[in-house]
DRENLO-256911 format. One record per residue: x, z, y of N, C-alpha, C in turn; residue in one letter. Coordinates in steps of 0.2 Angstrom, whole numbers, plus 5000, padded with zeros to 4 digits. Example, Ala and Ser with C-alpha at 12.3 -4.5 7.8 and 13.67 -1.06 7.14 Angstrom:
REM residues 2
506650394972506250394978506650394984A
506450354989506850364995506450395000S
//
This chain:
REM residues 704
541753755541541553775548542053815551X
542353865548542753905551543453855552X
543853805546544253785549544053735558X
543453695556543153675563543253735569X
543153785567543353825571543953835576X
544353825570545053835571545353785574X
545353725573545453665576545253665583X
544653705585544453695594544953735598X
545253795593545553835598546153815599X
546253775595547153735596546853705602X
546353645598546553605605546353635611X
545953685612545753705617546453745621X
546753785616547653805619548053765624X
547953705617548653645618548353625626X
547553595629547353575635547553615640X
547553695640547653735643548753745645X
548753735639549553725640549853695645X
549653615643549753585648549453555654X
548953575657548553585662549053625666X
549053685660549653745669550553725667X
550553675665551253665664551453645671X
551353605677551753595682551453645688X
550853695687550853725690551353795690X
551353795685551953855680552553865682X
552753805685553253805684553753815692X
553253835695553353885703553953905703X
554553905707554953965707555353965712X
555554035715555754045721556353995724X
556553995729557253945730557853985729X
557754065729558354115726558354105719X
557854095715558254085706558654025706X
558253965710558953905710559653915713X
559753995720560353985721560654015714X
560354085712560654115709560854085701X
560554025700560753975695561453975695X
561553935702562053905705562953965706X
562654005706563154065710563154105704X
564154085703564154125695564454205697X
564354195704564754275706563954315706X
563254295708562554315707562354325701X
562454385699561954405692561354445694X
561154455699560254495699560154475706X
559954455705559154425713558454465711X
558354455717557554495716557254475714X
557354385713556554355709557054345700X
557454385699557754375692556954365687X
556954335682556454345677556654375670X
556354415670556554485665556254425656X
555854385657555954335652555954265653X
556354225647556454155646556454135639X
556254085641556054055632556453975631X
556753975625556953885623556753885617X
556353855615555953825609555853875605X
555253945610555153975604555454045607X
556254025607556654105607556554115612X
556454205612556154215617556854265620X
556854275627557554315629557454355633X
557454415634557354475637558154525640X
557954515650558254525651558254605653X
558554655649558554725648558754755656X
559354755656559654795660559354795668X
559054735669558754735676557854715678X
557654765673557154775673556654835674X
556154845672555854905669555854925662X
556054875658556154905651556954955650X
556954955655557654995652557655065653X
556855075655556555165657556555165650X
556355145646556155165637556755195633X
556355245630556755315629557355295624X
557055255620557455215613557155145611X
557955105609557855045605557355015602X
557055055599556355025595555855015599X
555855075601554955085605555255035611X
555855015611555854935617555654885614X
556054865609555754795602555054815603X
554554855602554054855600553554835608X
553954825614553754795619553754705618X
554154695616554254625615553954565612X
553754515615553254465610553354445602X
553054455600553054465593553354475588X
553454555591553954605586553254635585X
553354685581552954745576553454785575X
553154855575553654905572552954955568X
553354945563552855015557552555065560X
552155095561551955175562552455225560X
552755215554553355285553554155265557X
554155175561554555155565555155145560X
555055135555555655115548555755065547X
555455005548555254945548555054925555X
555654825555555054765559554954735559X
554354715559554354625558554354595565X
554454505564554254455568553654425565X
553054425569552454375567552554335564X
552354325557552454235555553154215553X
553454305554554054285552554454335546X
554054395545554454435541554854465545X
555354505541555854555543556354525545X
556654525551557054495557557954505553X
558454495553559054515555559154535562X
559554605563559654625567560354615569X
560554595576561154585575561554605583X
561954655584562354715590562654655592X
562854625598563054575599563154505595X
563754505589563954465583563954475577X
563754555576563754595569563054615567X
562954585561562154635559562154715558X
561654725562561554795560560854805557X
560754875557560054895553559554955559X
559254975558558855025562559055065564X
559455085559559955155562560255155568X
560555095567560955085574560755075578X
560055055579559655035584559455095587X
559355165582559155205584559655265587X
560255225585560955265587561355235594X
560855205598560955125602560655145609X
561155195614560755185622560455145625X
559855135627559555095631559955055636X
560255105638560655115645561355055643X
561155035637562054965635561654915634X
561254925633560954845632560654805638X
561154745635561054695642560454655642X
560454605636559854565635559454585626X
558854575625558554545619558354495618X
558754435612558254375612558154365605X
557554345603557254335599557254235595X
557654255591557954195586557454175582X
557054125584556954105576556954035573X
557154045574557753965571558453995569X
558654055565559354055565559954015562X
560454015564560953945561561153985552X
561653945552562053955544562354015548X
562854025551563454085554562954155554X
562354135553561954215552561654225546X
561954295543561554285535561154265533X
560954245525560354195523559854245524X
559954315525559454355525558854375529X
558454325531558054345536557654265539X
557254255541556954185545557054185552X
557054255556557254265563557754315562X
558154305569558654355571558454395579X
558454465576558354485582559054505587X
559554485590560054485594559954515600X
560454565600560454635604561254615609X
561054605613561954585618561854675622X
562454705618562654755625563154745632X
562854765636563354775645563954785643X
564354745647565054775650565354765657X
565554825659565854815665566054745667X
565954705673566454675675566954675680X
567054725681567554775688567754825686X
568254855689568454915687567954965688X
567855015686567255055688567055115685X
566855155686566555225682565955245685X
565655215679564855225680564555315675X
564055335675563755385672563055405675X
562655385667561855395671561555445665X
561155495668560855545667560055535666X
559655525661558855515661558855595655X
557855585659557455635655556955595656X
556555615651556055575648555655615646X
554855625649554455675645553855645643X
553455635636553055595632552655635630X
551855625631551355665632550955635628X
550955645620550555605614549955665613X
549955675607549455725603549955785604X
550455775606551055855607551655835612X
551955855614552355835619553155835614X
553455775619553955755617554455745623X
555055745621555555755627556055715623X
556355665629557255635628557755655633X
558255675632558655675637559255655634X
559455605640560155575642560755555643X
561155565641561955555646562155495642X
562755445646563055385646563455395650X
563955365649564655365653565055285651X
565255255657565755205654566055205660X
566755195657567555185662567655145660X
568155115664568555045664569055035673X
569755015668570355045673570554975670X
570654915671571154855671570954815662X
571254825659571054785653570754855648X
570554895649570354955645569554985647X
569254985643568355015644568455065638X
568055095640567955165636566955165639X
566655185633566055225634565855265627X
565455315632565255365626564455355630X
564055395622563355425623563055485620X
562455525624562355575620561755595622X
561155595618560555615619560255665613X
559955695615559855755612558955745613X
558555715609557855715606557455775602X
556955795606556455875604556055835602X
555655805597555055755594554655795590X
553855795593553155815587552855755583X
553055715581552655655579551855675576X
551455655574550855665570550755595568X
550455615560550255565558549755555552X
549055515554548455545548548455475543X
548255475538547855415536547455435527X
547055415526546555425521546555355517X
546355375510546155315505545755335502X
545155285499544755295496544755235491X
544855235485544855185479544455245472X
544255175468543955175463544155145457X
544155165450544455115443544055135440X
543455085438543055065437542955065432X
543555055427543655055417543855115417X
543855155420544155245420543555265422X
542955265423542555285427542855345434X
543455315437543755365444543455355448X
543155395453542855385462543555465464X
543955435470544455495472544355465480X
544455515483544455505493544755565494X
545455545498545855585501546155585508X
545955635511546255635518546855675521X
547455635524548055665523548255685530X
548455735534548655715542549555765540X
549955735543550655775543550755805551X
550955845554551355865560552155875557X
552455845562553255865561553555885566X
554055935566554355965572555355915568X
555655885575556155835575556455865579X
557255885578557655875581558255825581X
558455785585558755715585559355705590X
559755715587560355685592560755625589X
560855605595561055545595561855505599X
562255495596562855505599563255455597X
563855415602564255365599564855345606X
565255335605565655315608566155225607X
566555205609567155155610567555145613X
568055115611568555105617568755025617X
568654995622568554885621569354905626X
569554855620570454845624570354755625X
570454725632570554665632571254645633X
571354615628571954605627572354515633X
571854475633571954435639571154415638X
571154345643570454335643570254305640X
570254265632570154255625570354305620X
570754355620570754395614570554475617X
570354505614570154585611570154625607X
570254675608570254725602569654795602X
569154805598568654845598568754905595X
568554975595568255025588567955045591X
567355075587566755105589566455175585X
566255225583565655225581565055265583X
564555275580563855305581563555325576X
563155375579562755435573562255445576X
561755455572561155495574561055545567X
561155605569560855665568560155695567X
559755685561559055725560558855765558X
558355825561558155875556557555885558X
556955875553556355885553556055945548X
555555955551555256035547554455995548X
553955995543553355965542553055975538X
552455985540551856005533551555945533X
551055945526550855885525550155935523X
549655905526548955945524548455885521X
548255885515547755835509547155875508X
546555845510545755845507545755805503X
545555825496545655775492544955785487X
544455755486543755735480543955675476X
543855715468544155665465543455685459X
543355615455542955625451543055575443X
543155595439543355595434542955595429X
542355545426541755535422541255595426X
541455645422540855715424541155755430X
541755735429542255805432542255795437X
542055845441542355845449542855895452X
543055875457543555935459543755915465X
543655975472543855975477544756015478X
545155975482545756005482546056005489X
546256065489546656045496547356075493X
547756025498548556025495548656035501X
549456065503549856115507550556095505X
550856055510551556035506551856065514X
552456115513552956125516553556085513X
553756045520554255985518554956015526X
555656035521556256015526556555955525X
556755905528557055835528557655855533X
558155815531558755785535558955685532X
558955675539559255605539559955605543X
560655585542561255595546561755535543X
561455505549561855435548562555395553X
563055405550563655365552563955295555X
564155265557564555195556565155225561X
565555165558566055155564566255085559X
566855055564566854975565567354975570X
567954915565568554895570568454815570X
568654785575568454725577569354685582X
569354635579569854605582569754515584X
569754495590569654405591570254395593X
570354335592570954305595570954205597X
571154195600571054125601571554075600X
571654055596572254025594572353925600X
572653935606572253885611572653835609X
573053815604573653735604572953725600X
572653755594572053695592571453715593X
571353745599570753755601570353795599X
570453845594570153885589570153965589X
569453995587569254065589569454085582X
569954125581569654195575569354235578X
568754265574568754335573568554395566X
568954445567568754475560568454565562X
568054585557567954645560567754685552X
567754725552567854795547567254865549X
566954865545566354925545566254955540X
566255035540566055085535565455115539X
565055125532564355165534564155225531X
563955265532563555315527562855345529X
562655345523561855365526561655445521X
561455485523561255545519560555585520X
560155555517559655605519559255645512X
559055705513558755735511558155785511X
557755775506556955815505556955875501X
556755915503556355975501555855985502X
555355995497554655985495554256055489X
553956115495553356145491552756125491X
552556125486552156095485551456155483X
550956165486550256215482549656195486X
549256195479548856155479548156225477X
547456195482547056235481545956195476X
546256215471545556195467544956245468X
544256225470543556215472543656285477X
544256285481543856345486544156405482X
544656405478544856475477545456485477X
546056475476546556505477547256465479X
547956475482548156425483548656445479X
549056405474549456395469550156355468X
550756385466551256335468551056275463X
551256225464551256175458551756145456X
552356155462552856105461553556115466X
553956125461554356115470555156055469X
555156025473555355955473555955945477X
556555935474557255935480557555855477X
557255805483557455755484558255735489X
558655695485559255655490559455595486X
559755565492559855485495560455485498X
560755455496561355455499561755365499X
562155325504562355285501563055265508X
563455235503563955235506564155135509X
564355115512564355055515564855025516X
565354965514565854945517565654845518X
565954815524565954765527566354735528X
566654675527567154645529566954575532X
567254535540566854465538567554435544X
567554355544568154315546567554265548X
567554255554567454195555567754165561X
567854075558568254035565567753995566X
567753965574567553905576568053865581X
568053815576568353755581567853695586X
568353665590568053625593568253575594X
568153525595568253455594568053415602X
568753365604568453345610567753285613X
567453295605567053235605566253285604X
566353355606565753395609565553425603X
565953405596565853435590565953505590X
565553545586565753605584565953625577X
566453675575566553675565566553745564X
566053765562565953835562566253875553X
566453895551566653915545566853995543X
566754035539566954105537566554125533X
566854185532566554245526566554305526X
565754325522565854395521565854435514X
566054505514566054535507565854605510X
565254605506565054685508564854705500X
564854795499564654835494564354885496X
563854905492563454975493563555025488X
563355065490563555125481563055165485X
562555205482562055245481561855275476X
561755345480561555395472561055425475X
560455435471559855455471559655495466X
559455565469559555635462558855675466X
558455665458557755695459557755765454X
557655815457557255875455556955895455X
556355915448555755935450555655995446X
555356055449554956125445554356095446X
554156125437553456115438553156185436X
552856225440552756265440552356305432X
551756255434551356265427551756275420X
552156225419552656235414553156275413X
553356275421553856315419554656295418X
554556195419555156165416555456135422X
556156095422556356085428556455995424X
556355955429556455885427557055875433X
557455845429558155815434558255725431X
558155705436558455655435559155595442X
559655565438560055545444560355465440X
560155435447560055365446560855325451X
561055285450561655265452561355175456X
561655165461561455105460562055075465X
562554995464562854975468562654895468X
562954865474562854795474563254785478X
563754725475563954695480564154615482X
564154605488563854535489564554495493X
564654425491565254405492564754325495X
564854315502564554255506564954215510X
564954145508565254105514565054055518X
565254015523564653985525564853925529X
564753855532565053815535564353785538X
564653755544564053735549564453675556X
563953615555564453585560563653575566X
564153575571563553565576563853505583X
563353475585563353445592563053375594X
563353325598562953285599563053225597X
562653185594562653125592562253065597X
562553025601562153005606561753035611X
561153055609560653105615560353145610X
560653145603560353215596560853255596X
560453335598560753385598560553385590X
560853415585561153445578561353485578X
561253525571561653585569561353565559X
561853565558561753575549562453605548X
562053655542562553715537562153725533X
562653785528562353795522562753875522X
562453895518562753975516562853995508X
563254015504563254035498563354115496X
562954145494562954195492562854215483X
563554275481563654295476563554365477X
562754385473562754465473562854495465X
563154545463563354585458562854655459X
562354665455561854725455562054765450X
562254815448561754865444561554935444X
561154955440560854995442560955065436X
560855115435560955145430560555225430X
560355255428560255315425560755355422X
560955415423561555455422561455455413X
560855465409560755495405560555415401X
560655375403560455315399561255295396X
561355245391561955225392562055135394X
561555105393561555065396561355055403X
561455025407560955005415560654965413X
560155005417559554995420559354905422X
559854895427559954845429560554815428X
560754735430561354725426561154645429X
561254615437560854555437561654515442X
561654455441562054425444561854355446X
561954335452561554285456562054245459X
561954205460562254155466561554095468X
561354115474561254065479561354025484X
560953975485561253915490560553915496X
560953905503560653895507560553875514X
560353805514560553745518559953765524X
560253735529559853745536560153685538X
559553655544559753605547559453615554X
559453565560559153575564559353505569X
558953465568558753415576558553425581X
558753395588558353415594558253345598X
557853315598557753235601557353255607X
558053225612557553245622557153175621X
556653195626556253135627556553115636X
556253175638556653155645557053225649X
557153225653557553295656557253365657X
556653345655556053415654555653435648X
555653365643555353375637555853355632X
555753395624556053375618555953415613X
555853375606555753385601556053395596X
556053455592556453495588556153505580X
556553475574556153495568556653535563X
556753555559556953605557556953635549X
557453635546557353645538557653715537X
557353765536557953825532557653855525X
558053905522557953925516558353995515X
557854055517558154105517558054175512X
558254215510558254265505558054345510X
557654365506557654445511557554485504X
557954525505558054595499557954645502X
557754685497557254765497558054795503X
557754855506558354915510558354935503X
558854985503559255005500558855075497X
558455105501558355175498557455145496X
557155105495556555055494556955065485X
557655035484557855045477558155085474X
557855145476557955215473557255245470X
557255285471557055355462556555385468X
556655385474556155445476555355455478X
554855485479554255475478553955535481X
553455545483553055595489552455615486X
552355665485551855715481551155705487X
550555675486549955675490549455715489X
549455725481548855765477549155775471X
548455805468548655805459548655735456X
548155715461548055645458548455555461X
548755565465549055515470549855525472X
550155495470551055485471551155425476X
551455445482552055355483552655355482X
552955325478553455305476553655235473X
554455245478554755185477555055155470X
555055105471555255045464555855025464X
556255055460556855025459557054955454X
556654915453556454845451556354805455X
556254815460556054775466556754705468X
556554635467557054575469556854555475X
557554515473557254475483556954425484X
556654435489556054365490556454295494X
556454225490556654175492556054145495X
556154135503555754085508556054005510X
555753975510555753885510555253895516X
555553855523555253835530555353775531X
554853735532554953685538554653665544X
554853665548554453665555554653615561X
554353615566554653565570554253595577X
554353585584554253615590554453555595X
553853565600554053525606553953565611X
554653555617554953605623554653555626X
554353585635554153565638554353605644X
554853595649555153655653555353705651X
555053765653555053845648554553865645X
554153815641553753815636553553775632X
553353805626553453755617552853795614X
552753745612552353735606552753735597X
552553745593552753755585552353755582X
552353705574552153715569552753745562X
552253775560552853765554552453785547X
552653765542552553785535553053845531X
552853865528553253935523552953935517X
553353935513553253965505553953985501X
553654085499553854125496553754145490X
554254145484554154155479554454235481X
554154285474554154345473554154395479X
553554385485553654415491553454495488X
553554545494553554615493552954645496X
552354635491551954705494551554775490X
551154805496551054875492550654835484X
550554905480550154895475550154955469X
549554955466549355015463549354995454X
549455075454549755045446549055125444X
548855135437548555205436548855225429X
549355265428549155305422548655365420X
548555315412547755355411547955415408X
548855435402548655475401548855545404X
549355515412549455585416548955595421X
548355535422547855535427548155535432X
548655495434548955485440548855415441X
548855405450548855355454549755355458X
549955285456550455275458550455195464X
550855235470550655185475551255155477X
551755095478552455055478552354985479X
552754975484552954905485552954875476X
552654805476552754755470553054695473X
553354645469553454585470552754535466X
552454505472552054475471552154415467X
551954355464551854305465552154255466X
551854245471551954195478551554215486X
551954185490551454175495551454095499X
551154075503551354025506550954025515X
551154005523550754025526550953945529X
550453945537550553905540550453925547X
550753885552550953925559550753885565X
550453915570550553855576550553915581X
550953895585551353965590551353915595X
551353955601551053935608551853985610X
552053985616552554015621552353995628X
551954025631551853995639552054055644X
552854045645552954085651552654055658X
552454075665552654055670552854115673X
552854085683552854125689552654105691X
552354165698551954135702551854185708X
552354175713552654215718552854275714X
552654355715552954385714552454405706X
551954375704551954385697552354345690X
552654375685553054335680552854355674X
552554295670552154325663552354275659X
552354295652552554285647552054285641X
551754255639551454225636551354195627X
551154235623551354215616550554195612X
550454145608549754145605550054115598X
549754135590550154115585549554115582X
549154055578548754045574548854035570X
548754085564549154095556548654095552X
548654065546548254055540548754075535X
548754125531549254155527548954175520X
549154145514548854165507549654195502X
549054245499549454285496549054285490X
549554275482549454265475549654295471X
549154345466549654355462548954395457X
549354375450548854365444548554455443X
548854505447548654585446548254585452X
548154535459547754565463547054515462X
546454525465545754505465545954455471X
545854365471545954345477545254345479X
545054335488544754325492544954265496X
544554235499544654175501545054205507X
545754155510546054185516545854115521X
545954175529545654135533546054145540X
545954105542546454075549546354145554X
547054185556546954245562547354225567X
547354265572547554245580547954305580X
548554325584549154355586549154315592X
548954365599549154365604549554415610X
550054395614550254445618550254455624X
550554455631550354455634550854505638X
551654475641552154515645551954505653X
551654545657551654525664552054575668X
552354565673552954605680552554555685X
552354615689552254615696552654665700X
553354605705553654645710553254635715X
553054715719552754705725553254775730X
552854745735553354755743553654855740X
554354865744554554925743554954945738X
554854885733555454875729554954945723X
554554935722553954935717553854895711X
553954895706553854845700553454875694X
552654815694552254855689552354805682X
552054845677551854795672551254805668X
551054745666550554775664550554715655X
550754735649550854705644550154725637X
549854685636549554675629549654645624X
549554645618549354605613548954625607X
548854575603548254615599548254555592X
547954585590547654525581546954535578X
546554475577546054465574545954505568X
545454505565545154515559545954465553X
546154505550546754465544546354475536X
546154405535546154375527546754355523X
547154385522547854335519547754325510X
547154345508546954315502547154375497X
547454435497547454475494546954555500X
547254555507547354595509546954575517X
546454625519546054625522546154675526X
546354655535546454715540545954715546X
545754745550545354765554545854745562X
545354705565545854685572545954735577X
546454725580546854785583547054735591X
546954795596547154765603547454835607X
548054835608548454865613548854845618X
548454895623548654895631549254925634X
549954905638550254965640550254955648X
550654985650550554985657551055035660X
551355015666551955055669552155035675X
552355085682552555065687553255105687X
553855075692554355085693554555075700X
554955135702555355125708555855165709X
556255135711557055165714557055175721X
557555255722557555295728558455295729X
558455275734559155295737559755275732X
559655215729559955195724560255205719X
560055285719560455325713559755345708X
559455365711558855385706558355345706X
557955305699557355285698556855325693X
556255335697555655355692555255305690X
555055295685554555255681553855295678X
553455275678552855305674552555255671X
552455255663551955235659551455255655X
551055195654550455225647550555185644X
550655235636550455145633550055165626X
549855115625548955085620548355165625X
548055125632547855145635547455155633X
547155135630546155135627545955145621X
546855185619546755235613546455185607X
546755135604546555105600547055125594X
547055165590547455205584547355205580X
546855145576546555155570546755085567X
546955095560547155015558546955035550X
546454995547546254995541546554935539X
546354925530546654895525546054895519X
545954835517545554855510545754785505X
545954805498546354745493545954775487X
546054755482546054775476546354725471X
546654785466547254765464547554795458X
547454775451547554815445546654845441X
546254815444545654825443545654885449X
545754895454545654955460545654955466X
545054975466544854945474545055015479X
545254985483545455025488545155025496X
545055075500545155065507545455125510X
546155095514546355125518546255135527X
546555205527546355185535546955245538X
547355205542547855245545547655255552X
547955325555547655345562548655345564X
548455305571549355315574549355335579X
549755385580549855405586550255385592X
549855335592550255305600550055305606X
549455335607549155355616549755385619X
550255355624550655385625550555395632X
550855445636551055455645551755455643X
552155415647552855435648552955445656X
553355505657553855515666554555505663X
554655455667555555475667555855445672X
556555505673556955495677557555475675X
557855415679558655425679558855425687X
559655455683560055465691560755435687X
561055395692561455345692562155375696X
562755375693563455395700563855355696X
564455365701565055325700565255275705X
565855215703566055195710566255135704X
566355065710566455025709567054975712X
567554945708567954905712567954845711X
568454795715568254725716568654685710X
568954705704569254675697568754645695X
568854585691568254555689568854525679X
568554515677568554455671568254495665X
568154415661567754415656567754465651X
567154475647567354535641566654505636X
566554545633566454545624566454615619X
565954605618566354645613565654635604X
565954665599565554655594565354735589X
564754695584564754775581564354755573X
564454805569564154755564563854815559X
563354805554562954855549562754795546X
562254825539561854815537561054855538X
560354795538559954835540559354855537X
559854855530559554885522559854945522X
560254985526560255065527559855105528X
559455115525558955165527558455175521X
//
């Protein structure tokens, strides 16, 4: 019955799709001039989203999203992105964790979080990506930053004040110059952040006779600055030369407060634990970048060069209070992470006058990482050290041809990749680890027009996603006497097999597709019986396998423009340690709308939300988040915005699996009732120079 179910709401979608397909498809007689007129880049009916089979593209710079304080918390406006509650993680619905990529270079979070609003021109959402982008990922999420097209000296100043469970403050500076073939920009924001954050579990192990329920809530005081400059030399109007870098600066001060009832055959015992935690995160990059066109045979280089460093570190006191009488150190914990980054990549494409394209190059990156745990234990009296070494480095090449045969648009490539892992303990003499791989990685892609408004796309890829980098370290977070999270330094990478196919209908598509994943990444509990600890860490499962039908229905309609997403996903998830449940078909919907009304006012009003999720191991509670925001600019230099966002206070997301014979129920409380006020103020002058520019950046976005 339930699938019967699920069959009415397609087709009940798919009638609805097309029912408002010619209605939808309204648009002013200003979008068609400004099609036409390649001197018009912003009209008043511009539409801040557009979609081609699927990808979604978001136009940053000339909208209202470009009030939002920081890079993520914009992604996390966007159709069918997610961003974690600690904001460490993203996914794409039905798609897993994205590659991220700064114009033509991949990056990682850091940079995103090292990344003015105020540069980004557009966001578009890939998911179909070719060979020429890592095998690492099923979508790309591509970030294109602004550049002048005129001489000019621009500088905008915002403040930003965010009124959560404690108040939070942004503030802003940006400056970009540009004097003939030379651009120069800097940035510098300077972040006061309270975050809060609760959540409780309650599990049982049932061949232990254990019943334990704990309730956790953290307050953290953050200071955060953020900072990065460049200088883009245009060498003529085919070649460039780039250097850049960016940091972001962190230090956190935070207590962790646990209620924790644990019962142990007879034994009971009430505890509360009291962890004073200092933390620093202080993250680098910089990156030299050179294109050139070589025009007797029609032919782009380009090569670019990136160093990264990542550093952060935990101090942790730990004291713990048993049945109401006294509080006592237990533990004190000085954790560090550190890891170091290098990048090299060439890529050329040729062109051919018969519409062909020859895409080919490569990349060689390493990591080196060292992770050093020390612990006092008080009771003892002993100190436990331990330092863990780990490097990898990855050697990839790739070839892709694309273009038209007849009236079939193509693209087929393949990618190989050579990784060297290992892993080591100071005090072992062998590693730990010691693995060597080579994979293969074919994509293809058809596109069959039917007529000038319709066409069908089907699609084969096979992609790899490996753990970040500090997921493969030694470090672990103290919750009770009875409960650890800590990461898995055994953890492999998960290979995905997709195929799919999609039909475009103007600015909107439909999609199916199929996925199956060997050794995917989720949490999982393990118990030692004879330390009576609960240990909590990403595993490599099994398998998984899902199936997808995704909807994308933008329209307009005078001055309202909405953006539309609905994904019917049926996802199972196997593995011989968890208890399955039957899985069962959920719903992912969104919902982007921009209302420009008279006075030069722009509202928005954006939702989306997810059913009830059965994915056969892991069972979630549905969720539905409202935001909302009004905008206006005064005298051309200053604009005010105000938003809400998750209006109706919906902050509560549980989880319940069982897994290792242990049943578990999770329940996280997130703090995202947000109020934001912000101001910007815009000066500078501009002159009438005009040509083309570019420019590129590049990371990995397993730093972290």
């Amino acid at each position: 019955m339930k699938i019967y179910f699920f069959l009415k709401i397609i087709l009940f979608v798919l009638l609805f799709c097309f029912s408002m397909a010619g209605y939808a498809q309204v648009e002013t007689p200003k979008d068609s001039i400004s099609n036409q007129l390649n001197e018009v880049l912003i009209t008043a009916d511009k539409k801040a989203f557009s979609n081609q089979n699927g990808n979604i593209k978001v136009d940053v710079a000339n909208s209202i999203y470009n009030s939002i304080p920081n890079a993520v918390d914009l992604l996390a406006k966007l159709p069918t992105v997610q961003i974690s509650s600690d904001k460490e993680s993203i996914t794409v619905i039905g798609k897993g964790s994205p590659l991220i990529y700064i114009d033509n270079q991949k990056v990682g979070i850091n940079d995103l979080n090292a990344l003015s609003v105020a540069d980004i021109k557009t966001i578009e959402i890939i998911k179909n990506p070719s060979s020429k982008y890592e095998a690492e990922g099923r979508a790309v999420i591509l970030v294109t930053r602004k550049f002048s097209k005129k001489d000019s000296f621009r500088t905008e100043i915002s403040e930003v004040a965010s009124f959560k469970k404690r108040y939070n403050n942004y503030l802003g500076f940006n400056s970009n110059f540009k004097k003939n073939k030379v651009e120069w920009k800097a940035n510098f924001n300077y972040n006061k952040l309270q975050p809060w954050e609760s959540h409780s579990i309650k599990y049982q192990i049932p061949q232990a006779n254990i019943a334990s329920d704990y309730d956790v809530s953290a307050f953290t005081k953050r200071d955060q600055f953020v900072f990065g400059g460049g200088l883009f030399y245009k060498i003529n109007e085919d070649d460039y030369f780039s250097i850049s870098m960016n940091s972001k600066l962190q230090n956190d001060s935070f207590d962790i407060n646990t209620t924790t009832y644990n019962k142990n055959n007879n034994e009971e015992n009430k505890v509360i634990t009291w962890t004073d935690n200092q933390s620093k995160k202080n993250f680098v990059n910089s990156l030299l970048n050179y294109q050139k066109k070589i025009k007797s045979i029609d032919t782009q280089f380009f090569t670019g060069l990136q160093y990264s460093n990542f550093d952060q570190g935990l101090f942790t006191a730990v004291k713990d209070n048993y049945n109401d009488t006294q509080f006592g150190l237990t533990q004190i914990r000085d954790q560090k992470f550190k890891i170091n980054y290098f990048s090299g990549r060439i890529d050329i494409d040729k062109k051919f006058k018969n519409e062909m394209k020859l895409e080919f190059g490569g990349l060689y990156a390493s990591a080196n990482s060292k992770s050093d745990v020390a612990v006092f234990y008080a009771a003892t009296n002993e100190n436990e050290l331990s330092f863990y070494d780990f490097k990898e480095g990855n050697l990839s090449g790739y070839t892709q041809l694309s273009g038209k045969i007849k009236k079939i648009d193509f693209s087929v490539g393949f990618r190989v990749e050579n990784s060297n892992v290992t892993g080591k303990f100071k005090t072992d003499e062998l590693p730990l680890l010691d693995k060597k791989y080579t994979n293969f990685f074919p994509k293809m892609q058809f596109s069959f027009p039917i007529d000038s408004v319709k066409s069908i796309s089907v699609n084969y890829a096979k992609s790899i996603s490996r753990p970040n980098y500090s997921s493969l370290s030694q470090g672990s977070t103290y919750i009770n006497p009875y409960f650890l999270y800590t990461r898995n330094i055994n953890l492999i990478p998960t290979i995905t097999d997709e195929i799919a196919a999609s039909f475009q209908y103007h600015d909107k598509s439909v999609k199916l597709s199929f996925t199956k994943s060997s050794n995917p990444v989720y949490n999982s509990f393990s118990f030692d019986d004879q330390k009576n600890i609960m240990t909590f860490k990403d595993m490599n499962f099994n398998k998984s396998s899902g199936l997808s039908l995704d909807f994308t229905l933008p329209f307009t309609y005078k001055f309202w423009t909405t953006t539309n997403s609905l994904a019917f996903i049926l996802e199972k998830i196997e593995d011989e340690s968890a208890a399955f449940v039957a899985s069962e078909p959920y719903l992912y919907y969104s919902s982007n709308n921009e209302f420009k009304l008279p006075k030069e006012y722009v509202f928005t009003l954006n939702f989306w939300g997810l059913t009830k999720q059965n994915t056969g191991v892991f069972e979630t509670n549905p969720r539905l988040i409202v935001d909302m925001a009004v905008s206006k600019a005064f005298l051309k230099k200053w604009r005010f915005t105000v938003s809400c966002n998750n209006m109706f206070k919906n902050n509560i997301e549980t989880e319940k699996f069982t897994i290792n014979a242990i049943n578990s129920k999770a329940r996280y409380v997130v703090d995202n009732h947000e109020i934001l006020i912000s101001i910007k103020y815009a000066f500078g002058k501009i002159k009438e120079t005009e040509f083309k520019e570019r420019n590129i950046n590049e990371n990995q976005n397993r730093i972290r």
